[in-house]
C-alpha positions as CSV (number, residue, x, y, z in Angstrom):
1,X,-11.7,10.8,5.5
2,X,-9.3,11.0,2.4
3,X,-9.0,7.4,0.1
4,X,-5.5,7.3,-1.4
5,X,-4.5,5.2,-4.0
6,X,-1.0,4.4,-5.0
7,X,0.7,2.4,-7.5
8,X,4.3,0.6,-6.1
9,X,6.6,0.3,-9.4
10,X,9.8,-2.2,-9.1
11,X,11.1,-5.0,-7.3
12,X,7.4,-5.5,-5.6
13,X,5.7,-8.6,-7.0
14,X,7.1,-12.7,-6.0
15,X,8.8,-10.7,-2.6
16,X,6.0,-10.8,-0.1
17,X,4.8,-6.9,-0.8
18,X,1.7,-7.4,-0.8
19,X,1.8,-9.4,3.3
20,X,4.5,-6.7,3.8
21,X,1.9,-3.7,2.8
22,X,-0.6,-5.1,4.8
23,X,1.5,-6.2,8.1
24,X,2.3,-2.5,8.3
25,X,-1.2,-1.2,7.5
26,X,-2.6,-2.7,10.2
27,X,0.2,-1.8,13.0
28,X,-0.9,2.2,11.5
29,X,-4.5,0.9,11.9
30,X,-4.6,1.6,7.9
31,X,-8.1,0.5,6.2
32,X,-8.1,-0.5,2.7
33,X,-6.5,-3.0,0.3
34,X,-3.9,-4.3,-1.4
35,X,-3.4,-6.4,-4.8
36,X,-1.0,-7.2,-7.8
37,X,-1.5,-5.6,-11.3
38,X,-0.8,-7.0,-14.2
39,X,1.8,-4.9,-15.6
40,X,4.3,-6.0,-12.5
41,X,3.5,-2.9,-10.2
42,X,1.2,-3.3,-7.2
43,X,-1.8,-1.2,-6.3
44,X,-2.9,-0.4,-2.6
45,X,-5.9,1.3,-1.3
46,X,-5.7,3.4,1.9
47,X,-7.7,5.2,4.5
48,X,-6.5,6.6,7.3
49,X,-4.8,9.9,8.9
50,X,-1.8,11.4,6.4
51,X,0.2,11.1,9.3
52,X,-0.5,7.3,9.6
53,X,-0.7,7.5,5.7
54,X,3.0,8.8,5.5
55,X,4.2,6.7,8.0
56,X,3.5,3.6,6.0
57,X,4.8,5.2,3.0
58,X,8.3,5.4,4.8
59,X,8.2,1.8,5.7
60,X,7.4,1.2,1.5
61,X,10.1,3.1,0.4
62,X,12.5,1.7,2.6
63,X,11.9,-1.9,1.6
64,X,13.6,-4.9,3.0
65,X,16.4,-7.1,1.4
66,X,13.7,-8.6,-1.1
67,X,11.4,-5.4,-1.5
68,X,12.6,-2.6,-3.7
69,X,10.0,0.4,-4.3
70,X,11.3,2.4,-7.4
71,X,8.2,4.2,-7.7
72,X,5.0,5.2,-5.8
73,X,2.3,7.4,-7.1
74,X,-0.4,8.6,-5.1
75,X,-3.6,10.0,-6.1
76,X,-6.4,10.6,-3.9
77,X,-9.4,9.2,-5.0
78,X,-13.3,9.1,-3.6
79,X,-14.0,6.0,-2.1
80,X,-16.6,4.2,-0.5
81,X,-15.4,3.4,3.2
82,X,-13.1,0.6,4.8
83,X,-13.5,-1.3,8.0
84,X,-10.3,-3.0,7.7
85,X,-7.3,-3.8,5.7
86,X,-7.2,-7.1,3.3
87,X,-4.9,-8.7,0.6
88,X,-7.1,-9.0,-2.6
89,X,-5.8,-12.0,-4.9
């Protein structure tokens, strides 16, 4: 199974991204994490089918009336395995 990791750039930090990321992780059945960088952009960790995969990137993008994704790069990394999906703080 494929690990991607993104990096969400803009309005995604003080919104409720992170509860957002992870609500819609779990309804794709999504395994991996979630947490706030430093720098203002958020990091998430996914495993899962791409179609799964893409479909939470749709719900991303799109946002809400407090979320705004600007940016999200993906990489796809090699990853030791997830049983679930979390929120890191």
């Amino acid at each position: 199974m494929l690990t991607y990791n993104w990096i969400a750039s803009g309005r995604v930090q003080g919104v409720g991204f992170r509860y957002y990321t992870y609500t819609i992780a779990n309804k794709y059945e999504l395994n991996g994490w979630v947490r706030n960088l430093p720098d203002g952009s958020v990091e998430i960790m996914l495993q899962g089918s791409r179609d799964r995969v893409e479909g939470l990137r749709k719900y991303l993008m799109r946002g809400n009336m407090f979320i705004k994704v600007r940016g999200l790069s993906e990489r796809i990394v090699e990853e030791r395995e997830y049983t679930s999906f979390e929120i890191k703080y």
